[in-house]
C-alpha positions as CSV (number, residue, x, y, z in Angstrom):
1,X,82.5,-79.4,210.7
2,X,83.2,-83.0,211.3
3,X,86.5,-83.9,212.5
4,X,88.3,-87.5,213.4
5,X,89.2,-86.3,216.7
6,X,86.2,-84.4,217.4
7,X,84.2,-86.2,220.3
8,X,80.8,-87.6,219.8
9,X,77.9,-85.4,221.7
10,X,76.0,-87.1,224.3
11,X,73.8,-90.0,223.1
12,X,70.5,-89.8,225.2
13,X,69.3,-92.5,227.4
14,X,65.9,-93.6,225.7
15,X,67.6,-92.6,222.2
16,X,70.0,-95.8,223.0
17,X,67.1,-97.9,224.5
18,X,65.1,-97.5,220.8
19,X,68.6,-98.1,219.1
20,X,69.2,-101.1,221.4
21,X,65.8,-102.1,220.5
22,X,65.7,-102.0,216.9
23,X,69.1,-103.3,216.2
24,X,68.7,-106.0,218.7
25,X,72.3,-105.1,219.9
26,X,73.5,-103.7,223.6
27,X,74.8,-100.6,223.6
28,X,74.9,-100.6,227.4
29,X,78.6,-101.8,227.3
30,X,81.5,-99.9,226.7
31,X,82.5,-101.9,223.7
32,X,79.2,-101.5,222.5
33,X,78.7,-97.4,223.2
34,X,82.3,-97.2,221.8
35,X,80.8,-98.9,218.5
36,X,77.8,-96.7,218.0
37,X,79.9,-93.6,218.7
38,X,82.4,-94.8,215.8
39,X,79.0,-95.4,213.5
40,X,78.1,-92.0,214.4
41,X,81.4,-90.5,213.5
42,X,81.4,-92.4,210.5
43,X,77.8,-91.0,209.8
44,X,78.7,-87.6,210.2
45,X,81.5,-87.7,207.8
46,X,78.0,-86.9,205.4
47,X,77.4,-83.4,206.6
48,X,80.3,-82.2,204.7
49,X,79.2,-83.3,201.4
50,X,77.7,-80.4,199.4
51,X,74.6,-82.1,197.6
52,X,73.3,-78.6,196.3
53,X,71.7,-79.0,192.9
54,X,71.9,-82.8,193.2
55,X,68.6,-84.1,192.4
56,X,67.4,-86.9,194.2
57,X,67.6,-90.4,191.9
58,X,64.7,-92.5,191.6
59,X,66.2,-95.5,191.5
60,X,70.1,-96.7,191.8
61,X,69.7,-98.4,188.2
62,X,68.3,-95.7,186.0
63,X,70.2,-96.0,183.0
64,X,68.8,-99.8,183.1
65,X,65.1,-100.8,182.6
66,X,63.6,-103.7,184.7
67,X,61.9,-106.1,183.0
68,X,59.4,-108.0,185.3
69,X,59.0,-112.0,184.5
70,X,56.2,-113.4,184.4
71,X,55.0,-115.9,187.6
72,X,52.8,-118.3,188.0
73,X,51.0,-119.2,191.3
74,X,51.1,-123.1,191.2
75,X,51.1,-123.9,195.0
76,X,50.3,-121.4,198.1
77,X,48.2,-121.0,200.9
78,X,50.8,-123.0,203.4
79,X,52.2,-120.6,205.8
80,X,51.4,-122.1,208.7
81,X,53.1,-125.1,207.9
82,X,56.0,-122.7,207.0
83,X,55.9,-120.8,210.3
84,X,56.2,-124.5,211.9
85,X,59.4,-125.2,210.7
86,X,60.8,-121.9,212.2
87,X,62.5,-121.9,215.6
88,X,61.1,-118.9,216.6
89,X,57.9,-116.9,215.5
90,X,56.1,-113.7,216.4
91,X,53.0,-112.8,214.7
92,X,53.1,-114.8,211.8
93,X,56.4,-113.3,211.1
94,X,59.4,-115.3,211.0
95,X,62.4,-114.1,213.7
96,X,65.5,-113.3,212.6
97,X,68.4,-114.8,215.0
98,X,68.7,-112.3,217.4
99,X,72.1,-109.9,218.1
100,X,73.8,-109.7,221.3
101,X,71.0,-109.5,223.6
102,X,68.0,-111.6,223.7
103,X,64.7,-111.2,222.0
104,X,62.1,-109.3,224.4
105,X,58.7,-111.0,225.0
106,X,55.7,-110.5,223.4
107,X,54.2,-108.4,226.3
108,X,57.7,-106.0,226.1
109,X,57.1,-105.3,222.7
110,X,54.0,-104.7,222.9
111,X,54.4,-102.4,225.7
112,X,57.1,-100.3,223.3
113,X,55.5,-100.7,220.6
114,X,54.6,-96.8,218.7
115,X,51.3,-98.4,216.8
C-alpha cells in the first residue's frame, strides 16, 4: 500500500537513461532524481484506487457528440519552406525547445533508437 513516507524503490540505471532521454530532462542530479522520485510517489497514489467494474470510457466527452467541420485545402505542399523557418529540425520534424540537457545528435539517436 502506498504511503507518503514510504521510500521510493530503486530506479535502475538504463530505466533513468530512457527517462532522461524521452523527457529531455537530467535526472542525474540530485534535484532532478529527487523530482522523479516525487512523480513516482505521486504516481503510486493510483494503485490504491479500486477500478473494479469500471469500464474503460471511450472518450473523455461521451455525453457530447463531435461534429467535424468541413475544410478546404486551398494552399499546401510548402513544408520545406516551413521547416526553414525553424531553428532546429530533425527529419522533417520540427524540435521542440529542449529541457535541461541538450538535444543528442543525430548519430546518438539513432544509435538508441528501438526501430
Amino acid at each position: 500500500m502506498w504511503s507518503p513516507t514510504k521510500p521510493p524503490s530503486q530506479i535502475p540505471a538504463d530505466l533513468v537513461d530512457k527517462l532522461e532521454r524521452l523527457a529531455l530532462a537530467d535526472f542525474r542530479t540530485k534535484q532532478g532524481l529527487a523530482c522523479l522520485e516525487k512523480a513516482i510517489r505521486f504516481a503510486d497514489q493510483l494503485h490504491v484506487v479500486d477500478t473494479s467494474g469500471v469500464e474503460p470510457m471511450d472518450s473523455v466527452l461521451e455525453d457530447r457528440a463531435l461534429n467535424l467541420r468541413v475544410d478546404a485545402v486551398t494552399d499546401g505542399d510548402c513544408a520545406e519552406e516551413l521547416l526553414q523557418l525553424s531553428k532546429n529540425t530533425v527529419e522533417e520534424y520540427f524540435v521542440a525547445p529542449p529541457g535541461n540537457i541538450p538535444l543528442p545528435t543525430r548519430a546518438a539517436m539513432l544509435k538508441h533508437s528501438e526501430f
